[in-house]
C-alpha positions in Angstrom: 5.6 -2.2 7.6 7.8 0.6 9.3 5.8 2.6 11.2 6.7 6.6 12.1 8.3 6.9 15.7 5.8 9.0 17.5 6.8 12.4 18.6 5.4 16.0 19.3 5.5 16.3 15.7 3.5 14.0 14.5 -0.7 14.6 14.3 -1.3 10.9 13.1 -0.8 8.5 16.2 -2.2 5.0 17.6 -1.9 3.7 14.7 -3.2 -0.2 14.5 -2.7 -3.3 11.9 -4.7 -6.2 10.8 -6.0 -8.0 7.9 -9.0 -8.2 5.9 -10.3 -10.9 3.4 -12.6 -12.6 1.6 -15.6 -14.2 3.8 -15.7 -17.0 1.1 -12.6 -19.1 0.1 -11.2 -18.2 -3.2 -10.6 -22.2 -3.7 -7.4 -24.1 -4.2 -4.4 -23.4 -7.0 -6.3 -20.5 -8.4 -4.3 -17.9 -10.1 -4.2 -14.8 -11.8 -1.6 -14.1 -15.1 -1.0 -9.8 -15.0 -0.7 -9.4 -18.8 2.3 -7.5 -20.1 1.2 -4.0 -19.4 0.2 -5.3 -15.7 3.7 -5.9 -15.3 5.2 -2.5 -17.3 2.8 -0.8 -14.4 4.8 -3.2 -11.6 6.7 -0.3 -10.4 4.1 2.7 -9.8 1.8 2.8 -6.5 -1.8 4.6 -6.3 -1.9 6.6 -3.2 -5.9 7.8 -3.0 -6.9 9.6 0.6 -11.1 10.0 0.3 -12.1 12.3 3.1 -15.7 12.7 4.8 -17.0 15.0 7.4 -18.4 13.8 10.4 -22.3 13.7 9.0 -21.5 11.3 7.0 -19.5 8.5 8.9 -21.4 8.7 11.8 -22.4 5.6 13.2 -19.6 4.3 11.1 -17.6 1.7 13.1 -15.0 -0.3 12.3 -16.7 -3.5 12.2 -19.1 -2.3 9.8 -16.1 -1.2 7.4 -14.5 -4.1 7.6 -17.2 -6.6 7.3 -18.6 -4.5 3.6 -15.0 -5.1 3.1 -15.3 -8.8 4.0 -18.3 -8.9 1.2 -16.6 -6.8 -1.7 -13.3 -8.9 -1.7 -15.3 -12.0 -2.4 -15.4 -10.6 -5.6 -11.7 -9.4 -5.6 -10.2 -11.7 -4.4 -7.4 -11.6 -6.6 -5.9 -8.8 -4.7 -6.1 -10.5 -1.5 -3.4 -12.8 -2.9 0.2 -12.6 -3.2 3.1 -12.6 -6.1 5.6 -15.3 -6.7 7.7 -16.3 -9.7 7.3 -19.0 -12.4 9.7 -21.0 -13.7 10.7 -19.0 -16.6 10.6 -15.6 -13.7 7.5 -14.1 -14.6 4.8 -13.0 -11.7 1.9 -14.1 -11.3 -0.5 -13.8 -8.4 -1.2 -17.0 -5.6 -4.7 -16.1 -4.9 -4.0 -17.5 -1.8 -6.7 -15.3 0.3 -4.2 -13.7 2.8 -6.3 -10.3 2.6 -5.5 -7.2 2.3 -3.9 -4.9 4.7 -6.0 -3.0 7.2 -4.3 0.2 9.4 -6.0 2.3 12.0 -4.9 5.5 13.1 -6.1 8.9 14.9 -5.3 12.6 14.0 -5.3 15.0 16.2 -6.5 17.6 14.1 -10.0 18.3 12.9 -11.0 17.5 8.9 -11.2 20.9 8.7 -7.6 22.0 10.2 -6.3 19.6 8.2 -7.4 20.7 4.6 -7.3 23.9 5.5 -3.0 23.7 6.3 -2.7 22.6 2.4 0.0 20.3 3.1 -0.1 18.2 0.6 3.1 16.2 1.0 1.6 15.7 4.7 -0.8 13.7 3.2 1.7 10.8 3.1 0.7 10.1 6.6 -3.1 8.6 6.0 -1.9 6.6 3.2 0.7 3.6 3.4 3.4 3.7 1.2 4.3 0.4 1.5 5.6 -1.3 -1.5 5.8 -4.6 -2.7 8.7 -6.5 -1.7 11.9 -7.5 -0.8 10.2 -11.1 0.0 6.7 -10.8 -2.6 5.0 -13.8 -0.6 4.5 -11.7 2.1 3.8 -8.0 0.6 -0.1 -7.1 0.5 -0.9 -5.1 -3.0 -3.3 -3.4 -1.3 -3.4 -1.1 2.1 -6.5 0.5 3.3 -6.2 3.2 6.3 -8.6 4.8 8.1 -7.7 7.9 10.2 -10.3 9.2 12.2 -10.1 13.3 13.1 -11.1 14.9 16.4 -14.3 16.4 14.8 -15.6 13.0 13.6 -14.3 13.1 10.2 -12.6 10.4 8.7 -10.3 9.7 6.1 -9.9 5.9 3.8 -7.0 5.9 2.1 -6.3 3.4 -0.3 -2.4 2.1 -1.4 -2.6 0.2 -4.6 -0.5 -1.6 -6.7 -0.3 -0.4 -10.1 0.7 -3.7 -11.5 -3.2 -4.4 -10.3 -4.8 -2.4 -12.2 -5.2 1.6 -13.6 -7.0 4.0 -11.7 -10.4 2.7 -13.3 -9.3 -0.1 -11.3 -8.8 1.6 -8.1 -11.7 3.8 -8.5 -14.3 1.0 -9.7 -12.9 -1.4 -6.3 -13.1 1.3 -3.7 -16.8 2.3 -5.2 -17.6 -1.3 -4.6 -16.9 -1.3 -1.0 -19.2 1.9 -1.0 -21.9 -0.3 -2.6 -21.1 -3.2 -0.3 -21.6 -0.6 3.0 -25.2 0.2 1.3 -25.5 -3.1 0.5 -26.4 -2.9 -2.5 -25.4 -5.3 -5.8 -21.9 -6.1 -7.0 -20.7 -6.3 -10.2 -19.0 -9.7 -10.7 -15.5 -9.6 -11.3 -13.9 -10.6 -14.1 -12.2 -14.6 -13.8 -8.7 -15.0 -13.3 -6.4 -16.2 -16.1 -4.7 -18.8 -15.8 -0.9 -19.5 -14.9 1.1 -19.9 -18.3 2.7 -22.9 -18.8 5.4 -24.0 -21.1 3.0 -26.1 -23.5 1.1 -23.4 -24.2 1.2 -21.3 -27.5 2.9 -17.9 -27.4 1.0 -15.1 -28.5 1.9 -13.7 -32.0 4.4 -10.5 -31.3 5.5 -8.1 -34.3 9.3 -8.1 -34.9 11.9 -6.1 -31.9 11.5 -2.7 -33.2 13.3 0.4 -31.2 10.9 -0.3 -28.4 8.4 2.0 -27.3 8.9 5.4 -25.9 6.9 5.8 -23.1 8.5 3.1 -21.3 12.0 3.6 -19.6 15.1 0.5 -18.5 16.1 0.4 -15.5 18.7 -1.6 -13.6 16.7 -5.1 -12.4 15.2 -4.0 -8.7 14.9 -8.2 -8.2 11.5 -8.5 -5.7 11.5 -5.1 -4.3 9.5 -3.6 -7.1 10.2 0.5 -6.4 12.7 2.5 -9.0 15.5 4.3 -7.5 15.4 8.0 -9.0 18.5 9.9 -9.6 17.2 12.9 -7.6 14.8 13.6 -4.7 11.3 14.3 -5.7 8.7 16.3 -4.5 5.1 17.0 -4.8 3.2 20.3 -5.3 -0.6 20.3 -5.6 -2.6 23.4 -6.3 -6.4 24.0 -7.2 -7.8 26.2 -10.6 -11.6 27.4 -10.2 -13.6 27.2 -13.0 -13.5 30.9 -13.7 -9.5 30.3 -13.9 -10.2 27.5 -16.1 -12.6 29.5 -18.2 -10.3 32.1 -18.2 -7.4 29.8 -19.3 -9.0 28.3 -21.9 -10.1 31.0 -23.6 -7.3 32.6 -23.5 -5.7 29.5 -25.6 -9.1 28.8 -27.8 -10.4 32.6 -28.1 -14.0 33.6 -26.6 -15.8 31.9 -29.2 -14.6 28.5 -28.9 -17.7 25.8 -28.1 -15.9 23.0 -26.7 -12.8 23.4 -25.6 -10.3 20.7 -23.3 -9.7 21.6 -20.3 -6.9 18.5 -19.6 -5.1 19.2 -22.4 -5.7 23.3 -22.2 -4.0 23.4 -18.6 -1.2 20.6 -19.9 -0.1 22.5 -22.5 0.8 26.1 -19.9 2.2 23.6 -17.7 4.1 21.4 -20.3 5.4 24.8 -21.5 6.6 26.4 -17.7 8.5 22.9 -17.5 10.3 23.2 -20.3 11.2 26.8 -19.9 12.8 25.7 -16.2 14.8 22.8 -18.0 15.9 25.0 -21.1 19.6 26.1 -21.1 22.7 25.7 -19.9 23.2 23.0 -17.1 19.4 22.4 -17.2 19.0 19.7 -19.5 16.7 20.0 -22.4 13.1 20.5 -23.1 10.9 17.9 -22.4 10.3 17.0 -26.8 8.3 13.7 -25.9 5.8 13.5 -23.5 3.4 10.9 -22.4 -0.1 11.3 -21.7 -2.3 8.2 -20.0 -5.7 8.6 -20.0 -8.7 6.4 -19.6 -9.8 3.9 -22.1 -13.8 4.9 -23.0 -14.1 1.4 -24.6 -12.8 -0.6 -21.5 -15.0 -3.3 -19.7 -12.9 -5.4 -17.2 -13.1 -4.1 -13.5 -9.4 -5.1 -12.6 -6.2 -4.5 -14.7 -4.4 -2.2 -16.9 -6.1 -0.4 -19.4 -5.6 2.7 -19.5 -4.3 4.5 -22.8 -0.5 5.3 -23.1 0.1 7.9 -25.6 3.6 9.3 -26.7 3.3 13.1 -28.3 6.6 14.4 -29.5 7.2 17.9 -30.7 9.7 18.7 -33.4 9.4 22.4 -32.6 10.4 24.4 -29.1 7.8 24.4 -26.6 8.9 27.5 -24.9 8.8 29.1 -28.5 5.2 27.6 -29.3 2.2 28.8 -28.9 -0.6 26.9 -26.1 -3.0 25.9 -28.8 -0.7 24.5 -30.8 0.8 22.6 -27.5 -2.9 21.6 -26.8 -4.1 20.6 -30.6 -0.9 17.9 -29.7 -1.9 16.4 -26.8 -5.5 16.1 -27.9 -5.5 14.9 -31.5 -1.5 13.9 -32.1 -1.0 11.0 -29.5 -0.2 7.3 -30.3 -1.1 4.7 -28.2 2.1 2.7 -27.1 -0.2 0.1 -25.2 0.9 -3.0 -27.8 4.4 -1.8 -28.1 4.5 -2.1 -24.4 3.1 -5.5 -24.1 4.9 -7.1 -26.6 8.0 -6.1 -25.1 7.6 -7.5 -21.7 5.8 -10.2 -22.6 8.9 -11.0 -25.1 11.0 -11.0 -21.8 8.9 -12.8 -19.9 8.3 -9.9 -18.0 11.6 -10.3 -16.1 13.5 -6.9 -17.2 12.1 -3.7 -15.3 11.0 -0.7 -17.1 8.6 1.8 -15.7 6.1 4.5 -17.5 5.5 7.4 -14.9 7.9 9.8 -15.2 9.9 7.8 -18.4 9.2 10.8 -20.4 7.1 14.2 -18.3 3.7 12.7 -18.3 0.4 13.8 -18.4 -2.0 11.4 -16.3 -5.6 12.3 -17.4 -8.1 11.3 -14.1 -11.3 13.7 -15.4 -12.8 10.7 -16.5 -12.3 7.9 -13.6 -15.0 8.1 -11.1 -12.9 9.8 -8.0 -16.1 10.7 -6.6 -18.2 7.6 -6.8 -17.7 6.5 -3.9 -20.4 7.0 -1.2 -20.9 6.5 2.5 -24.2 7.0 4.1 -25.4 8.4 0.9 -23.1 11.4 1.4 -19.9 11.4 -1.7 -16.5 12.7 0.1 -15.7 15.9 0.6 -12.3 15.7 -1.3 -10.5 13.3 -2.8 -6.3 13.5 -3.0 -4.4 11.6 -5.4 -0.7 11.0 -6.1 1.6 8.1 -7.6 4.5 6.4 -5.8 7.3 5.6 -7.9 7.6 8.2 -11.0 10.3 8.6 -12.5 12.9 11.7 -12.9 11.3 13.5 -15.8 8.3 13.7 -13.2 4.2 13.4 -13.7 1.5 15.7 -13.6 -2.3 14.5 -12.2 -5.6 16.7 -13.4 -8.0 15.8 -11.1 -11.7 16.7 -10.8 -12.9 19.3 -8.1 -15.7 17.7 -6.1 -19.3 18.9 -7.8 -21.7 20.9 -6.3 -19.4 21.8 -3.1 -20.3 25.0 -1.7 -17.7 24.4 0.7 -14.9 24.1 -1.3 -15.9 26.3 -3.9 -16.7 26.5 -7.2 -15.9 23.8 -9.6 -13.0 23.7 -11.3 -9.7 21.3 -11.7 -6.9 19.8 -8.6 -3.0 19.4 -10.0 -1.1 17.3 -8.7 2.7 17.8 -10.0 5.1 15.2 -9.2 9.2 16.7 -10.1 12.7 16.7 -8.5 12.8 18.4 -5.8 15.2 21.6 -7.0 12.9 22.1 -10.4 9.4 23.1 -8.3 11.0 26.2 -6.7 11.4 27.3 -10.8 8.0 25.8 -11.8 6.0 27.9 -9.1 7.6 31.1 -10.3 6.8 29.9 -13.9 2.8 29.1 -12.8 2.5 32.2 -11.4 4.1 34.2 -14.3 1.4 32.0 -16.8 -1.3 33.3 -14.3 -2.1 29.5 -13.2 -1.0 30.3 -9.7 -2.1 33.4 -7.9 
């Protein structure tokens, strides 16, 4: 891992590595198979940063953190192992108990200061973005950084591999280190599958149709699983109270409207100041097809890929349509890509790259994952930031949750996340602020 050179710049410093594990041995040639979409998910990163105020880590050491992290990874283990390569090319996961990687770190800032400079990009620095590869016996899936602030508060932030599992994942594993520091029950995880071999049957696939849309080719990246983009990227993050969000939505439903969506109500104003940036001459197009992931309701294993990938495509100009109509599509006129996407890389033996994030602009629904389960000393944090390493050039855009019940921070209400080349979010802010999004 390259580590930033410390200088007077810098507010995150000391930083320290190690390893964590399973306390129990996994046991010998067990394996774990990532099905099709696992491997469609292989280039996109989870970068989560949980932060709590001093009250609620104190007497917190480091010992204690990692030994509840000793206890949950004996039941997920599989991400304590490491990639390699069958026969025919496809990963698969050594569960091989080399543990997960552990960084320390101090800022020299208070929790406070901190949130208050609304730096989101600065974020980056209590979160690893280490990705898997060039040599994929030796790249931890998952980082875990705690940064510890000169008013006692602390920070966990959690790099994951998508190719892992979705944000229900992410969400339901770091809860169960939470439960593990209470130490409380954990849910057993589900068993590995195991390592396909050649003499067993292949699953029944429909006929190669056009493929599926929410999934992009790319040049083969080999073991060093990261997309190059075409442009630099950038990330913008703003928060909506919930009287902007009542005010948005009924401004799209009318006043009388019962139950409204907010994720697709404040999609649709976004969707539409995108597409007004990239109409015209020299811009491109507008972005027609769109992709929206949210969680699966029905879903029951605690580790992989499940979330829903929908592709929406308009036939009419967004600029030129109204929000509800924008908002009636991503709510009711989505379909789910999911097998289309599995049957493709598991036709290939999940050798060819692809990548979903940013494939088409996409819409990555996180109301319903539990961002705020987790709890330390029976306080929940004070805020939770999320972004995605590795989106693509048409970009993404995260709806987050605002923390409940937070005097603090304010009312309730929804955190963006928008993900886009670097010379389109210039254009986009003028375009929020003209929509009345941004203040």
């Amino acid at each position: 891992m390259v580590l930033p050179q410390q200088d007077e710049s810098l507010v995150v410093y000391d930083i320290r590595l190690s390893s964590v594990g399973p306390s129990h041995v996994s046991g010998n040639d067990v394996f774990h198979s990532p099905t099709g979409l696992d491997l469609a998910m292989k280039l996109h990163y989870l970068r989560v940063v949980y932060f709590f105020h001093s009250e609620a880590v104190r007497g917190l050491t480091i010992m204690k953190i990692k030994e509840a992290m000793f206890s949950c990874l004996n039941h997920y283990y599989i991400i304590c192992g490491r990639f390699r390569r069958s026969e025919s090319g496809r990963p698969y996961i050594k569960c091989n108990d080399c543990g997960a990687r552990f960084i320390e770190g101090k800022c020299n800032k208070t929790l406070h200061e901190w949130l208050h400079m609304k730096n989101w990009p600065l974020h980056k620095l209590l979160v690893s973005h280490q990705v898997i590869g060039p040599e994929l016996s030796f790249s931890p899936p998952v980082f875990l950084q705690v940064t510890h602030f000169t008013c006692g508060g602390l920070s966990l932030g959690l790099g994951w591999a998508h190719v892992l599992g979705d944000p229900n994942s992410a969400a339901e594993f770091i809860n169960c280190w939470g439960l593990a520091m209470a130490g409380l029950g954990l849910k057993p995880i589900n068993i590995p599958r195991p390592l396909p071999t050649a003499a067993q049957e292949p699953h029944p696939q429909s006929p190669p149709g056009p493929g599926p849309v929410t999934v992009k080719r790319i040049d083969p990246v080999g073991d060093h699983w990261i997309p190059a983009n075409n442009c630099k990227m950038d990330t913008f993050s703003f928060h909506l109270t919930s009287s902007q969000m009542n005010y948005l939505q009924a401004q799209i439903w009318g006043p009388t409207a019962d139950q409204t969506p907010p994720f697709e109500s404040l999609c649709s104003v976004i969707w539409r100041c995108i597409a007004a940036i990239r109409r015209g001459p020299g811009s491109g197009s507008e972005p027609n097809k769109v992709t929206v992931c949210r969680k699966d309701p029905s879903r029951e294993d605690m580790l992989g890929n499940r979330q829903i990938i929908s592709k929406v495509e308009a036939e009419c100009s967004i600029v030129e349509s109204d929000l509800k109509r924008l908002a009636t599509m991503l709510a009711d006129e989505g379909v789910d890509e999911r097998k289309e996407i599995e049957e493709t890389v598991d036709r290939e033996e999940g050798v060819n790259d692809l990548f979903v994030y940013g494939a088409n602009l996409t819409f990555v629904d996180l109301e319903e994952v539990d961002l705020y389960g987790l709890e330390v000393n029976g306080y929940k944090p004070e805020f939770v930031y999320y972004s995605i390493q590795g989106v693509g050039d048409e970009g993404a855009v995260l709806v987050l949750p605002w923390p409940k019940g937070s005097v603090k921070n304010g009312s309730e209400g929804r955190f963006v996340t928008i993900i886009l080349p670097e010379d389109q979010l210039g254009k986009l802010k003028s375009e929020l602020k003209n929509s009345g999004l941004l203040l």
